[in-house]
N, C-alpha and C positions, 0 to 999 in steps of 0.2 A: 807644903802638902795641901792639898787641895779639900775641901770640905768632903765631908762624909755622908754617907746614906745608906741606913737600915731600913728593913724593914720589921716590922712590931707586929705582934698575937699580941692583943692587953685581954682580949675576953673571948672566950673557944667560940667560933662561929662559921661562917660561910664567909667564900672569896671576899667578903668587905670586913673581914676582920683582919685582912690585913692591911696595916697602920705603915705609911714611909717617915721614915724620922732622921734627921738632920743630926750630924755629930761633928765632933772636931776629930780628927784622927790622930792628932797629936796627947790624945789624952791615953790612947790607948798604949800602953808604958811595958813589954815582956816582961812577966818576971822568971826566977829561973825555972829553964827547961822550956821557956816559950820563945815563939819569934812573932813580930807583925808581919801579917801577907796583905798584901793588896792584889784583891781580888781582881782579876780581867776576866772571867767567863764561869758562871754560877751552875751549876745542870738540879734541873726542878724536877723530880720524882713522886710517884704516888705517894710515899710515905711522908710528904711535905702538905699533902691533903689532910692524911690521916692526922695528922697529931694537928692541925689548925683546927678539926671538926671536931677534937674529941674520941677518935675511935683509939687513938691512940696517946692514951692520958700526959698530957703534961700539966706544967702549972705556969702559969703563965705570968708574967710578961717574958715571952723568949722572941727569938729571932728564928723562924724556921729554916730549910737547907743544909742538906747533908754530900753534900760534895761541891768541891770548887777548885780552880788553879788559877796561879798569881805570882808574882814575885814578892822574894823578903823584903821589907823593909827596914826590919830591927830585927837585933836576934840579943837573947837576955842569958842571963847568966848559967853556966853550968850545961851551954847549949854545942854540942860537938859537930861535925858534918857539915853545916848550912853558916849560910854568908848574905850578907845583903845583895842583890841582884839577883840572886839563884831564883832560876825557876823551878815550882813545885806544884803539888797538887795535893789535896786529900781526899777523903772518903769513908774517915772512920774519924768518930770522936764531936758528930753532931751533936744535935743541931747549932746553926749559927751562920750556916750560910749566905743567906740572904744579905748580904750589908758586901760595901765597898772594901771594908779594911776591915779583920778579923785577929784578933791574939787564938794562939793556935798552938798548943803542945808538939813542943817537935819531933817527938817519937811518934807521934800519927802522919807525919809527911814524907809524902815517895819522892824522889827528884823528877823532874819532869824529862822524859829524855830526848836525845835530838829526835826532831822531828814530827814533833807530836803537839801541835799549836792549843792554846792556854782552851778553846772554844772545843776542842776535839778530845781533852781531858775532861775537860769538866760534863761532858755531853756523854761520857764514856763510864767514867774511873768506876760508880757503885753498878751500871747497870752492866758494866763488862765483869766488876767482880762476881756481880751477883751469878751472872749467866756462868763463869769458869764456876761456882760454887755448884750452883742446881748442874752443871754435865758431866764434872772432874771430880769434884769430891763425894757428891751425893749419888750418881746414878749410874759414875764410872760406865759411861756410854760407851760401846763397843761399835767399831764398822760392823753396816749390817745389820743393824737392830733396826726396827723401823720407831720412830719416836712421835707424839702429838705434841704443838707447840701452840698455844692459843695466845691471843692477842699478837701476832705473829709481824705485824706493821709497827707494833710498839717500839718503846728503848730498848727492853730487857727484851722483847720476843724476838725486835729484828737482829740484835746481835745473837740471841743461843739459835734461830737459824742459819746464820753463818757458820756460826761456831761448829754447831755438828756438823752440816755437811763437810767440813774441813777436813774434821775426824769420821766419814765416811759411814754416815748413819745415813738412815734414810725418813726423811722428813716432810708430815705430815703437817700441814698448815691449816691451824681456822682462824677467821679475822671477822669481823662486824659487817663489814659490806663488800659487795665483791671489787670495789675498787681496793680497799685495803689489800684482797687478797692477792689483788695483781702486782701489789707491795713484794710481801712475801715472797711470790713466783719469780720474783727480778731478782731476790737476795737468797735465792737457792731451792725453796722448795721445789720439794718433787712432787707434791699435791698442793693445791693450794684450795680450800674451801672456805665457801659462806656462809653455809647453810643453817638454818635455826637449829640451836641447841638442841633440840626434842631432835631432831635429825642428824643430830654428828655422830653417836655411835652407829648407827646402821652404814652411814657414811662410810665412818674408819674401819668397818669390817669388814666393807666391800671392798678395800684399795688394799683387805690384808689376809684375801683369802678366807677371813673370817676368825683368823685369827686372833687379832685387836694388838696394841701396842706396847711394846715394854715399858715403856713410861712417856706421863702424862708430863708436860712441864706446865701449868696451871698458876696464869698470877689474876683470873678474873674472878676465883672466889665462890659465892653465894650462886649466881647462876648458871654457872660452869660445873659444878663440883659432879652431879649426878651424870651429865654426859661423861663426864671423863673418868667416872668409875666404869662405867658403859662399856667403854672403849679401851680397856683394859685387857689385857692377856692373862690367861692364868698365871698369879704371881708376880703380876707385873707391880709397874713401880708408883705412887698418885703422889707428885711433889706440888702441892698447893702453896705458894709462896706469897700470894698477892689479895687484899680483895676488892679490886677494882670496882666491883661489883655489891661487893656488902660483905662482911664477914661465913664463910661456910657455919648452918646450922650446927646444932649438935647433932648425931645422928649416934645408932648403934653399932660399935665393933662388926656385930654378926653382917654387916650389910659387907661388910671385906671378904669375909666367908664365904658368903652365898655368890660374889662376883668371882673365887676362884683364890681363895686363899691369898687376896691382894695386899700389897701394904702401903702405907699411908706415913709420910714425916708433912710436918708445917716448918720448913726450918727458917730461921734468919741469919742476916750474914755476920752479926756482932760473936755466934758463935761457933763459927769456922774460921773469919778470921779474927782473932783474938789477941794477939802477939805482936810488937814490931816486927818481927823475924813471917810471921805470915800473913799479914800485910804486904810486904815487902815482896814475898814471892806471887803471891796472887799479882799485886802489880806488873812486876816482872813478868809473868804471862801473858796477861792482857797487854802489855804492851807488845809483847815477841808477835801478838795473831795478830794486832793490828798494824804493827810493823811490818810486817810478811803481805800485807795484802787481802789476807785470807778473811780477816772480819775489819769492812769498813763501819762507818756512825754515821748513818744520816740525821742531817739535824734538820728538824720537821719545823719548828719556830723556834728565832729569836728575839728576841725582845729586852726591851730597854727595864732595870732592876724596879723604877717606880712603877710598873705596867705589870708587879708580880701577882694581884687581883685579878686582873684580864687574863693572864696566863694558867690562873687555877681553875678560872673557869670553861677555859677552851680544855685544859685537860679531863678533868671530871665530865666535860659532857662526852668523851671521848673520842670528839673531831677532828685530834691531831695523829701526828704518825711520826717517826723516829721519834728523836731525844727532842729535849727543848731546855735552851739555854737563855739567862737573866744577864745582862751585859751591865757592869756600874757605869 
């Protein structure tokens, strides 16, 4: 077995807090109800920003990275289903991704299925769960509802714009510059705009009649949050998931009132899927849309696991577009 490499948070900071560290992978020993994967293709997320910086408290020294696929290498005791060479993926039971070789609870691992290469999972698994969670469970999206999708060139944005058009909504796209948006407009949208925040609700309620949208799908936060109250339908839906941007302020209930009796969740996916049993089915879906055709993963960079600094910094300045995957 080939030498090892993590990467290391020893003290919460910016892209140079993360530390590459050299291991023997032979050390890392299943015990029961684990298996060893080695890792072939890592997928880097905002939430791998968040907890390096602080915003989202850890204690550190961890390894960040919350999704990857690989093959078993060892599988430990009391461990059913999986085999050494099996391929697999995860996406729940972070962080730890970042590294070559990882011990890994086997009740958090889906099978990888034909067809679906280790680079296209791991680019995929949390921001495809994430998207089936905000459209399927959360806002049970109907054909025909028209929807806002922000960051809409991103991971999560460019797959929930597939995704809904698939299921026959009609989709509303903002992106950061208009190149982005030309992203978006190739992966379905029916609108695709740029335009400054202070200008996206007049925007969306000119392309809705005036109406505004049934739900917002919102993962950029602090600077997004007031447009897309804005742009809202009476009643409609503000799923703020992300904050790419900086945390949404506090603000007062009555501001939902006064936009039209609106409602508001912050949800995360640790409590939708929560279960081997749904896990396993949100996989199962995400796998069916992308098996079908219907929601590709463009991968916007990859890069090699010691170059995960570089890669946090091109994301947070937010100059990349689709997923972006860490190769050991």
């Amino acid at each position: 077995m080939n030498d090892g490499l993590r990467i290391i948070v020893r003290t919460i900071g910016g892209p140079e807090a993360l530390e590459t560290e050299r291991f023997d992978p032979a050390s890392l020993v299943p015990g029961a109800g684990e298996v060893l994967v080695a890792h072939r293709a890592i997928g880097v997320n905002f939430i791998d920003t968040y907890q390096r910086s602080g915003l989202y408290p850890m204690s550190p020294p961890f390894t960040p990275g919350s999704e990857a696929a690989g093959e078993i290498v060892a599988v430990g005791a009391e461990v059913s289903g999986f085999a050494a060479g099996d391929r697999v993926a995860w996406f729940t039971g972070g962080p730890g991704g970042y590294a070559s070789h990882r011990l890994v609870k086997a009740d958090t691992l889906v099978p990888l299925a034909d067809g679906i290469s280790f680079e296209t999972a791991a680019a995929a698994m949390l921001k495809a769960a994430t998207a089936e969670m905000l459209i399927e469970q959360i806002a049970h999206t109907r054909p025909g509802q028209s929807v806002l999708v922000h960051a809409a060139a991103g991971g999560v944005g460019g797959i929930a714009v597939q995704w809904l058009k698939a299921i026959g909504a009609r989709v509303i796209a903002h992106a950061g510059s208009p190149e982005k948006a030309a992203i978006a407009r190739d992966l379905g949208a029916d609108e695709a705009l740029s335009c400054p925040l202070d200008q996206l609700a007049e925007a969306v309620r000119g392309l809705t009649g005036g109406a505004g949208v049934a739900t917002v799908f919102d993962g950029v936060g602090a600077a997004s949050f007031t447009a897309s109250l804005d742009s809202l339908a009476k009643r409609g839906l503000m799923i703020t998931y992300g904050n790419a941007s900086g945390p949404v302020p506090p603000f007062s209930p009555l501001e939902l009132t006064r936009r039209g009796s609106l409602f508001l969740t912050r949800p995360t996916l640790g409590n939708y899927v929560d279960t081997p049993e749904s896990m396993r089915a949100s996989a199962a879906r995400l796998f069916e849309m992308i098996g079908s055709g219907k929601v590709t993963v463009p991968i916007g960079l990859s890069m090699p696991l010691e170059e995960a600094a570089e890669v946090h910094r091109r994301l947070e300045s937010r100059s990349t577009t689709g997923s972006i995957v860490l190769l050991p």
